[in-house]
N, C-alpha and C positions, 0 to 999 in steps of 0.2 A: 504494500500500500504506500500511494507517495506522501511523504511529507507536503504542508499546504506549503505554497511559491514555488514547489517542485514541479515543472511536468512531467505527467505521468509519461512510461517509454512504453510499445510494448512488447509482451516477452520476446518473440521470436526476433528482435531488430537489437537487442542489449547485444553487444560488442564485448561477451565473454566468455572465453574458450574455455571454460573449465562444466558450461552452461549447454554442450554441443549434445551431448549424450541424452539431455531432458529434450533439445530439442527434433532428436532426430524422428520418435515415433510419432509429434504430431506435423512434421514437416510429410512424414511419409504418408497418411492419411490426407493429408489435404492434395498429395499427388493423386492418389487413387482416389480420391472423390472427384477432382477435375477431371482423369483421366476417365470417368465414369460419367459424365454429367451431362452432356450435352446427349447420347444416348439414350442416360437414364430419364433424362425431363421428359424425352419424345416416347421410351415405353409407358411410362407412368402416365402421360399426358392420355396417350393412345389407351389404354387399359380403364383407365376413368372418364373417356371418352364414351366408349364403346358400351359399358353397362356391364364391365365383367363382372360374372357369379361367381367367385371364388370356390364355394362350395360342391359345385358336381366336381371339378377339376381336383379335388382333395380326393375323392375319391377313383380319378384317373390316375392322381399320383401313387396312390396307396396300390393300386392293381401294377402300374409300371415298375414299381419295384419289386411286385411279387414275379412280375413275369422276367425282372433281370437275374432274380435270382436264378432260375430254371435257364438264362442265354448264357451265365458266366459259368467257369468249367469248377473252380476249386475252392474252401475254405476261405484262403488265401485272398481270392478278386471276394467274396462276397462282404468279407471284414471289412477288406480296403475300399469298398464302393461302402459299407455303412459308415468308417470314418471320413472319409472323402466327405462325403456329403453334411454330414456334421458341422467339418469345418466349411464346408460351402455357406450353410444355414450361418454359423458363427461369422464367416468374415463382411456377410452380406449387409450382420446387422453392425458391425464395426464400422463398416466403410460409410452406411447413411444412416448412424444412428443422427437421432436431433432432427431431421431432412424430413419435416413432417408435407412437403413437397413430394416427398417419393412414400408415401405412405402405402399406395396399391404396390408396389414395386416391390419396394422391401419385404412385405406381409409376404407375397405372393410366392417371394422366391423362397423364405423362412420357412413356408406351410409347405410348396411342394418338394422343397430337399428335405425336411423333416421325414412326410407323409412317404417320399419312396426309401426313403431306410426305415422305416418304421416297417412296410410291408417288406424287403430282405428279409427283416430279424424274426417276423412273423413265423414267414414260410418256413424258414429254417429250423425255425425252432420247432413247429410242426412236425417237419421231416424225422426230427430227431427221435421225438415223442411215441409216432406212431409208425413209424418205416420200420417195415419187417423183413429183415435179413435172410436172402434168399438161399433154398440151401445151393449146396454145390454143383452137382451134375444127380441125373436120372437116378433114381435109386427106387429099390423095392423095400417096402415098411410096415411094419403088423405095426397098428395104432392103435391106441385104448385114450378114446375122445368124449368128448361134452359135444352134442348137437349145439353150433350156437345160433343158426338160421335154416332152414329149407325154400328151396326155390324149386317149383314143377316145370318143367317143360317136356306139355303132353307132344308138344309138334313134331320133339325129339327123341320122344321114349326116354327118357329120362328126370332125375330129379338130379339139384343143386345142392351138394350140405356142404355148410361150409362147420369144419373141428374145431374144436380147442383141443390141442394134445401137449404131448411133452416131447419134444428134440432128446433123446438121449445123450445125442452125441455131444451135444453143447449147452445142455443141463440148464433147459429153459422152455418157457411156454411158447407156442406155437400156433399159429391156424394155417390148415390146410382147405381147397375149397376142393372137392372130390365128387364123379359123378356117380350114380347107381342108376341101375336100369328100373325101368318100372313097371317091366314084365313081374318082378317079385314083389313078394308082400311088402309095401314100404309103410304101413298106417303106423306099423310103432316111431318108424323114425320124425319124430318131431324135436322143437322146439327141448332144452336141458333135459333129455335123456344117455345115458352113456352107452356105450358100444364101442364094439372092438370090432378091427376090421384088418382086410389087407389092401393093399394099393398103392399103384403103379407112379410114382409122386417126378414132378420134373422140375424146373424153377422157372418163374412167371416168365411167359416168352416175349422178349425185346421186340421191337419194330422186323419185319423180315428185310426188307430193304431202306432204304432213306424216306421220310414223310409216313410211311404205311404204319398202321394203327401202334400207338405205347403198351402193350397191356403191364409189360414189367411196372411202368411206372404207375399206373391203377392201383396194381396189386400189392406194390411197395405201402402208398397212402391206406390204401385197404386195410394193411396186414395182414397180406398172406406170402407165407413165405413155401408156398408150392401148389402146385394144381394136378388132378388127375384123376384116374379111374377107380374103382372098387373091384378087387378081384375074389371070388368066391362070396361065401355068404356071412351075413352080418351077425355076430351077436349081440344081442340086449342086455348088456348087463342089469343099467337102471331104468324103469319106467321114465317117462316126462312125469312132470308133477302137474297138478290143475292150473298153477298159476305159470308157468315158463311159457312160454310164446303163442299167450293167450290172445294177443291179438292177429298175430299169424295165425292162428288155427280159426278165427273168425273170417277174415278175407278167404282160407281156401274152403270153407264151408261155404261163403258167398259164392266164389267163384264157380264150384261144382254146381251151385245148386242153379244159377244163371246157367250154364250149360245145359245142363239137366232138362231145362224148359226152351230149351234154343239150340239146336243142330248147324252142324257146320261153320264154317267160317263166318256167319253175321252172328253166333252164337258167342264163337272166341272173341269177338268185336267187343258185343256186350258186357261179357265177362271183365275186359279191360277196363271199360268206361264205369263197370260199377267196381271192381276193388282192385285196380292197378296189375292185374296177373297177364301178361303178355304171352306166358308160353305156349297157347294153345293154339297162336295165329299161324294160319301154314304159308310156307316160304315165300309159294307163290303171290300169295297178298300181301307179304310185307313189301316183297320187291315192288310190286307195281304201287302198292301206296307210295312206299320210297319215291319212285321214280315219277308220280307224280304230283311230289310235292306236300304232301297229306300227311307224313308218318309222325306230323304233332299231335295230330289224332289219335294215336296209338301211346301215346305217353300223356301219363298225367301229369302235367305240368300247368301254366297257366290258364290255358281256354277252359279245363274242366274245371280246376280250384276256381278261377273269377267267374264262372257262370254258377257253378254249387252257389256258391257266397251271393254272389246279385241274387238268386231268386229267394236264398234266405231271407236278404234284407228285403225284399221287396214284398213274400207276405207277410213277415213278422209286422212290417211297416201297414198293410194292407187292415190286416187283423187288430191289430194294434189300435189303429184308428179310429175302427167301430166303435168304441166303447169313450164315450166322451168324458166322461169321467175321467180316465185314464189320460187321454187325451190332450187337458187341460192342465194338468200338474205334472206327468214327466214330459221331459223330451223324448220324442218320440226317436229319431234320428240316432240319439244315441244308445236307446234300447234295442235297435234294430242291428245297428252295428254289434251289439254286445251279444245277441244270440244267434246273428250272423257270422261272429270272430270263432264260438263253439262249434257252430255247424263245420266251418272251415278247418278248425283245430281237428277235429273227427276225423271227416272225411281225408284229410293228409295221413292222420293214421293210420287209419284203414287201407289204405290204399298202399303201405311200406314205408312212410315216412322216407322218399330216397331224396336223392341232395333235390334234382328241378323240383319235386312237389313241397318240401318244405321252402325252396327259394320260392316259389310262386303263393306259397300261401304269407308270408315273409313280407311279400309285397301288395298282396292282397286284403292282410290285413293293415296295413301303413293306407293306402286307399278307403279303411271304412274307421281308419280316425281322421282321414284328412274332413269326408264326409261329416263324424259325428262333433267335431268341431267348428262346420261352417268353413273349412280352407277349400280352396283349388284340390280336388283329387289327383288329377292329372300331371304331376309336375320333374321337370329334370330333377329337383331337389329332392323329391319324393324317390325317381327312380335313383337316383344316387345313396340314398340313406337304405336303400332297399340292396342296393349292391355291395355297399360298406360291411352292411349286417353279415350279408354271407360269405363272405370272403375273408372276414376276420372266423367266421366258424369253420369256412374248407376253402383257405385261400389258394389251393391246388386243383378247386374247380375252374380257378380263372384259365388254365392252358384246355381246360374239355371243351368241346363243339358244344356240350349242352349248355354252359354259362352262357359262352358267347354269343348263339345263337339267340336265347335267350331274352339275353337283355338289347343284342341290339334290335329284335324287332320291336320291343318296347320302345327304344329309345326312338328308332323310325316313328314310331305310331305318333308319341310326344312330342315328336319335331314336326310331324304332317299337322296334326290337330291342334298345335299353338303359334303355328303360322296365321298372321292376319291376312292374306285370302281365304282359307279354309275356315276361318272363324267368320269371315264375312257371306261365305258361301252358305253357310248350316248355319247363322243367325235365323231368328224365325219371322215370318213374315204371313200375309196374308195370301194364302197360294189352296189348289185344290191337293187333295191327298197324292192324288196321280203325280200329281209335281213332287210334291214332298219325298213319297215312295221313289218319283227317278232320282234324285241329288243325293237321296241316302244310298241307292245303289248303286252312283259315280262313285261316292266316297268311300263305298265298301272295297270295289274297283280297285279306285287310286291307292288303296291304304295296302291293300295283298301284290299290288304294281311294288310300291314304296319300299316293304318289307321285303318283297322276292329280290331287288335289286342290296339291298343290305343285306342278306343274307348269303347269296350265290358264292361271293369272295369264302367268304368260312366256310360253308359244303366243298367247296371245288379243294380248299385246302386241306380238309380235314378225311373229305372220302373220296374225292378225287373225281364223283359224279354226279351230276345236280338235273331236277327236272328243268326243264322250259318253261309249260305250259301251269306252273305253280298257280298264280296268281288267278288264273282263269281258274282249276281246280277247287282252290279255295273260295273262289266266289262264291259257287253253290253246296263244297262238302264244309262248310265253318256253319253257315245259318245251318243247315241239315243236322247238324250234329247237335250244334246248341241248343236249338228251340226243337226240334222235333225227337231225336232216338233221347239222347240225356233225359230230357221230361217221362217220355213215354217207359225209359229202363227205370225211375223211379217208379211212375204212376206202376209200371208192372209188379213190380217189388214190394210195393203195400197192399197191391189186391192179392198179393199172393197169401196174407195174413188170414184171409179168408178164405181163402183157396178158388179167388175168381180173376188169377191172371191171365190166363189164357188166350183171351181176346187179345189185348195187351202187347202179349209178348210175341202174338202173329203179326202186330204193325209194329213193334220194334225191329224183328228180320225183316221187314219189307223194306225198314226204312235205311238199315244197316244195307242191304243187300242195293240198295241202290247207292250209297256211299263207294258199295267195292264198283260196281257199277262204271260209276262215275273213275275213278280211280283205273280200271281196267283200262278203260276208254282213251284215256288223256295217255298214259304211260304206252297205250300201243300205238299212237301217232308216230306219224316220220318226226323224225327230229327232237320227239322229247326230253329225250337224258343228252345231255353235254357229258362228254368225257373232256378230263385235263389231266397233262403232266405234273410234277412234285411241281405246286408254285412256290417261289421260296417266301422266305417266312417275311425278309424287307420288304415286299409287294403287297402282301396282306398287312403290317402294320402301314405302310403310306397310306391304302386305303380306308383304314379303319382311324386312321390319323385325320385323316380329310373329314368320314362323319362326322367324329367327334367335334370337328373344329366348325362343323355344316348345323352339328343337333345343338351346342351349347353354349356358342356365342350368340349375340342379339345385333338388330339391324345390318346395313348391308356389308359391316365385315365376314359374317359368316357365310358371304359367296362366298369368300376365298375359298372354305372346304370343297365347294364343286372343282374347282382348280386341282385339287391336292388330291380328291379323290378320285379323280380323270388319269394323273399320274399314275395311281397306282393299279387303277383298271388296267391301263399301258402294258406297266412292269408284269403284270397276270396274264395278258395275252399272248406275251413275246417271250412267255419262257419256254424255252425247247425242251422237248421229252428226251431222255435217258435212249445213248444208243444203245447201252447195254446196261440190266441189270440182275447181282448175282444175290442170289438170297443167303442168309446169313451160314447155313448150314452147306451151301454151297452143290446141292444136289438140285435146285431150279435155276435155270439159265435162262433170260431175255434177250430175244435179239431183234432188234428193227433193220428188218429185211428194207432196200433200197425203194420198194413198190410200196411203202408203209405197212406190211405185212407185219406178223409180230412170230417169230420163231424160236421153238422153245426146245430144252433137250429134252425133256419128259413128257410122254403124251398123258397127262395126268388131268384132264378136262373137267372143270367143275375143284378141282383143291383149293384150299386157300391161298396157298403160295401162286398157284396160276391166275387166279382171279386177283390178287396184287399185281402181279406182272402187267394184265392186261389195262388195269386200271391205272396205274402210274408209267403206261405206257401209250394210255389214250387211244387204244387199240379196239374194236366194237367188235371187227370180226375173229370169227375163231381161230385160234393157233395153229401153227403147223410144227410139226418135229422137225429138229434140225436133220436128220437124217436122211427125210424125206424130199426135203431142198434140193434144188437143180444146183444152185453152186456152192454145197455142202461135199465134200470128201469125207467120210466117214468108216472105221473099222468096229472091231466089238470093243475097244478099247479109246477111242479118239477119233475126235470128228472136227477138222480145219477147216476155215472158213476166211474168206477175203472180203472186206468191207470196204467201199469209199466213202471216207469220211474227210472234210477238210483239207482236199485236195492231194489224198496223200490214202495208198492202200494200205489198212490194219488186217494183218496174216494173225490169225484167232484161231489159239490149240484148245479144245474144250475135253476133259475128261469122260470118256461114258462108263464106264466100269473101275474096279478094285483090284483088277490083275496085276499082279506083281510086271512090272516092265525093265526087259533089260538096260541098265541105269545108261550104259553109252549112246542107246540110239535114244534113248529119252531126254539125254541133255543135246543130242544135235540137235532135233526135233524140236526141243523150247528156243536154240540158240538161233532158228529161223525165225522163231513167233515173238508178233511185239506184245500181246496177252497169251497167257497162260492158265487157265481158270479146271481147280480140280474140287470134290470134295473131300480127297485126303490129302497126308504130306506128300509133298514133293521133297527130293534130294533138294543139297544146296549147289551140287551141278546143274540141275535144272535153274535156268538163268536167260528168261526171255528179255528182250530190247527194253519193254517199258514196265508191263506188271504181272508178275505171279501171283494170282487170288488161289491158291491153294488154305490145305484146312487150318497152318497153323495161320496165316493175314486172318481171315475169315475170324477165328475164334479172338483173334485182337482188336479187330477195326467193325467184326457185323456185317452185315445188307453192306451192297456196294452198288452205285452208280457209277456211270462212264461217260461222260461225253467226248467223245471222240474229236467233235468239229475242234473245240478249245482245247484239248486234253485233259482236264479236270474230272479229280478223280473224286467220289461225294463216299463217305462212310456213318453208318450208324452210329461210329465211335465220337466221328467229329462235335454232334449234337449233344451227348450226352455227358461231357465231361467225368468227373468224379462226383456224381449223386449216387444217394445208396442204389438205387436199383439198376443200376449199369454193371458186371460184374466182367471184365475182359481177360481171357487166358492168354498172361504174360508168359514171351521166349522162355 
């Protein structure tokens, strides 16, 4: 403080070198607030301009760190991406503390470096918790288990038990998921009964090539540390008791008994729609639902929970009203909501509580408080608080097709119906019903248009094939389903108390039967299912980057997301299919013949492994053996092939047999070929020009891709780093 007649200096201009050291951290601050500033006025400017909601984007942030944790490979990057970001949120608030100027800025950057280390530490911690250590290699096992679930699937001849046993080997509890056949007596096995058994046990099987389904990693979050069959017969040691999987045994009583009264496939329909049991649908209907678009129909997830719940509240509200008394002293609104939250809670249960029906009911009950409050039901905020909830309880649902599917047709829906066009188009006016009836079924229209375009990116990435004609599908199988079988499989289900469903349950299969109908129809058009190659993963985040930036920003910055999401349509069209792809065991070979052909070494038609092949090779028609090929060479032992690829011929030695080979002509013979691809070891004489996929690569790196034109080689191993459920046999 100056003495009076003194003028005051100030600090940073006193002229004393012993004073350098105090003044160096805030000389250095005032650099990086300049060096920041002109920048940061025009984001913060722009951000406070625009009407940014901070709020859904906290919850964008909290999923982009769950999903970095699943892109980065080891302990090590996951630590260092949580403290990095730390110090991000720290130095942000260092550099404009005071800068009540940069207030959206600062918050924004503080909230979402917080929010995506917060969801790393999440997942991780997760993983830890609940990831079950897969065993080793194939083994046979006499098991003495606790029934902990049963799944039927009559489609299959089979049932689902998933154990609780004991590992001997490593002196710890276990689940095994195992199948039995359902030729034999299965009614004892239920829900905490004990038994002993033998079977056939393997460890959850990886991706078979690059992109093609995770089950390893399911089954890790699952906790099952192995899958497989039941050999001989079961014994019982302990009964189930009345109370162990009491409400499992109420859904497959449901289920049987909807069967019972309904044949055939609109029977297995019904059966789903009233308690969740899928297993009785035959093949042929899942595919063509599949394929055209419909197979949200067959999962309880939102359309069944939000329609259960609406008609709840709608008569509770109905009923409710009659009585004026009642009327006049509660709110009505929120009594409706309150035994329409029950109805909801129920039916989720009934139906297996699985992650979509508890996410749907999740969000459907956040909907009947926005309601019993008097808020906006509809709202980003709404779905974001709805997406936060589940992802903090299975934030390893955010990588499955069902999340994301999911919520972005919700989030589609919210962004269609809180655009002021569509709000000015469905305002109500004075018009005949005829009018009113067409505008609502424009919008029914535009809104299965809106979702089938937000949706197709995730199908094409997740299964490689999407219908076309969705949106046309769902225009008349969504009202069909809602307002007519749903109603009518209840209305049957209460008369049957009396024993007068009958009637009923003959317009429930009519009604069902023209659902498959419908479905048959669309799926057997030209051109319905789109096939694609592995899109990669950047092309579907740019696009789903674009949404986000299209559903959550307000006024006309969030054109830009049209921009951003055109990009990543781009990046999806233009990725090239796989010349060659070898499955992880190394015994299915893909080859894209020059005519687009797709030729394989195993004439194995209809296996899994062939139906990946054809799918992540984008290939419709059926296979040809490589043997049978006009410019195939082939012996009982090895079958060569010449490729043009990239201006340049690939000479391809491919293994067909386990015959021992004299080692000299088998290293000339690789020392010609620029691939070399076997299911077992090769010598380390064997030494082709570019790649030897024999068995021990295979058992290191998984599935493998080839693109020839670039020479880029893709492996299962790449993607999965060091998470538990990745298990590689190292040299």
């Amino acid at each position: 403080m100056a003495t009076q007649g003194t003028p005051s200096v100030p600090f940073d201009e006193v002229d004393d070198p012993t004073l350098d050291t105090l003044r160096r951290p805030w000389r250095m601050r005032g650099r990086l607030s300049s060096f920041a500033g002109v920048p940061g006025d025009r984001i913060d400017g722009f951000l406070g301009a625009s009407g940014f909601d901070r709020g859904p984007w906290v919850t964008v942030g909290f999923a982009s760190g769950i999903g970095l944790w699943f892109a980065l490979d080891n302990p090590w990057q996951w630590a260092g991406a949580i403290v990095g970001l730390i110090l991000t949120a720290l130095g942000a608030a260092t550099v404009w503390r005071g800068r009540e100027d940069r207030a959206y800025l600062l918050i924004s950057v503080v909230v979402l470096a917080l929010t995506i280390a917060a969801g790393i530490a999440l997942v991780w911690t997760r993983s830890e918790l609940v990831g079950a250590q897969p065993i080793d290699a194939p083994r046979f096992e006499r098991i003495d288990a606790r029934i902990l679930s049963r799944e039927e699937q009559p489609s299959e001849n089979l049932i689902r038990l998933v154990l609780a046993a004991r590992d001997a080997s490593r002196g710890r509890a276990v689940a095994y998921r195992v199948n039995v056949d359902l030729d034999e007596d299965t009614s004892a096995l239920r829900e905490g009964a004990r038994v002993r058994l033998a079977a056939r046990l393997m460890p959850p099987s990886p991706p078979v090539v690059p992109g093609a389904y995770n089950f390893a990693r399911r089954a890790w979050f699952d906790g099952l540390a192995a899958t497989g069959s039941v050999v001989g017969p079961i014994e019982i040691v302990e009964e189930a008791t009345g109370e162990a999987g009491r409400i499992a045994g109420v859904r497959r009583a449901l289920s049987g008994h909807v069967r019972r009264n309904l044949d055939g496939s609109s029977g297995a329909i019904a059966a789903t729609l009233a308690s969740g049991d899928r297993g009785s649908i035959p093949a042929a209907d899942e595919v063509a639902m599949r394929d055209a678009g419909l197979t949200h129909l067959l999962s309880i997830s939102g359309l069944h929970v939000s329609a259960i719940i609406a008609a709840a509240f709608l008569v509770v509200m109905r009923v409710l009203s009659l009585w004026p008394w009642l009327a006049l002293r509660v709110r009505l609104p929120l009594a409706a909501a309150g035994a329409a939250a029950l109805v909801g809670v129920a039916y989720t249960l009934l139906t297996g509580a699985e992650v979509p029906t508890v996410r749907s009911c999740i969000g459907a009950l956040l909907v009947l408080g926005a309601l019993a409050m008097g808020r906006e039901p509809l709202s980003m905020r709404m779905v974001a608080v709805a997406a936060m909830i589940v992802l903090c309880l299975w934030p390893e649902a955010l990588v499955g097709p069902s999340f994301q599917m999911s919520f972005a047709a919700v989030l589609a829906i919210v962004a269609l119906h809180n655009a002021e066009p569509i709000r000015e188009y469905l305002a109500p006016r004075e018009e005949g019903w005829w009018r009113k009836a067409g505008r609502r079924v424009v919008i029914l229209f535009l809104t299965g248009l809106v979702i089938e375009i937000a949706l197709m990116p995730i199908v094409l990435f997740h299964f490689h094939r999407a219908g076309i004609y969705g949106s046309l599908a769902n225009l008349l199988a969504i009202p069909l389903v809602t307002f007519v079988s749903m109603p009518l499989v209840a209305i049957a289900l209460l008369l049957d108390l009396i024993g007068a469903g009958s009637p009923a349950w003959w317009l429930v299969g009519k009604s069902l039967d023209l659902l498959l109908g419908i479905a048959h129809t669309v799926s057997d058009q030209p051109g319905a299912v789109k096939l694609a190659p592995r899109i990669s993963l950047a092309a579907v985040l740019v696009f789903v980057g674009g949404g986000l930036w299209l559903a959550l920003w307000r006024g006309p910055t969030r054109l830009w997301g049209l921009g951003i999401a055109a990009l990543g349509a781009l990046m999806m069209w233009s990725a090239p299919p796989a010349d060659m792809l070898i499955t992880r065991d190394g015994r299915d070979v893909g080859i894209r013949a020059g005519d687009g052909r797709l030729l394989v070494l195993r004439d194995s038609a209809g296996s899994y492994a062939q139906d990946n092949l054809r799918e992540m090779s984008a290939i419709q028609t059926p296979p040809i053996p490589l043997a049978e090929w006009q410019g195939a060479r082939c012996s009982p032992d090895f079958c060569s092939i010449v490729l043009d690829r990239g201006q340049k011929p690939w000479r391809i030695l491919v293994a067909r047999s386990r015959n021992l080979i004299e080692e000299r002509a088998l290293a000339a013979a690789c020392e010609q070929a620029d691939i070399v691809i076997a299911d077992r070891y090769l010598p380390y004489s064997c030494r082709p020009i570019w790649l030897k996929a024999d068995r021990r690569f295979l058992q290191r790196e998984g599935g493998t891709a080839l693109y020839l034109h670039s020479g880029r080689v893709e492996t299962v191993a790449q993607g999965e780093g060091r998470h538990g459920w990745w298990r590689p046999v190292e040299d």
